[in-house]
C-alpha positions as CSV (number, residue, x, y, z in Angstrom):
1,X,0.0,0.0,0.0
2,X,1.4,3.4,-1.0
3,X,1.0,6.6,0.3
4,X,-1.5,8.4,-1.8
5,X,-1.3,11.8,0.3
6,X,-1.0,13.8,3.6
7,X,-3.0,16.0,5.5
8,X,-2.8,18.9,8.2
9,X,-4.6,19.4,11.1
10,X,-7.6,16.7,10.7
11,X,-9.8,15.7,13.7
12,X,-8.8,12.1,14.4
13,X,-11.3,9.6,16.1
14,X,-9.8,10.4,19.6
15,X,-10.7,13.9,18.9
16,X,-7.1,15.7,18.6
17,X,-6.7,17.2,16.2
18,X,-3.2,16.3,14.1
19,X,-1.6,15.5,11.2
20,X,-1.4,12.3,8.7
21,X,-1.5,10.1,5.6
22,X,-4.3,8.4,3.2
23,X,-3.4,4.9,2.0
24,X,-5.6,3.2,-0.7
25,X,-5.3,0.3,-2.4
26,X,-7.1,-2.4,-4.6
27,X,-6.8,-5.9,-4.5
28,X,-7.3,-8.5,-7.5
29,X,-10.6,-9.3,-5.5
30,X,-11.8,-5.6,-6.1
31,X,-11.7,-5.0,-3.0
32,X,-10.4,-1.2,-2.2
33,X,-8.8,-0.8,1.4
34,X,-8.7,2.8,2.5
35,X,-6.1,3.6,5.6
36,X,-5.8,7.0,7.0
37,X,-2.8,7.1,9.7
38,X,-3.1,9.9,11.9
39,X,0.4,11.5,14.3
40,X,-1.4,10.6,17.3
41,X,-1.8,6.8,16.1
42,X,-5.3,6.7,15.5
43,X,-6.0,4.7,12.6
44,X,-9.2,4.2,10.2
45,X,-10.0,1.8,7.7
46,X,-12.4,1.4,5.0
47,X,-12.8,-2.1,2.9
48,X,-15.2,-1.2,0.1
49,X,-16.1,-3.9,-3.0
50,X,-16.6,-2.7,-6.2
51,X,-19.2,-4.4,-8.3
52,X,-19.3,-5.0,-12.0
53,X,-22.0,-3.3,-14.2
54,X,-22.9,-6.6,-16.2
């Protein structure tokens, strides 16, 4: 997973408010796995499925 991106002063899910990175990435199961990483250490991720229009 790479580092799509930073950010400044975000409220993280402890409620401080700090600094951090967005991760995404998708899978050969198209699956996309979304990571923020705040400086305090909170940390949220989102698995999301994409479906096919068939």
């Amino acid at each position: 997973m790479n580092a799509n991106g930073s950010f400044k002063g975000q409220p993280a899910p402890c409620g401080k408010v700090c600094d951090g990175e967005h991760y995404e990435d998708h899978d050969d199961d198209v699956v996309v796995t979304r990571e923020v990483e705040y400086s305090c250490g909170c940390v949220s991720i989102q698995h999301e499925e994409l479906l096919s229009a068939e």
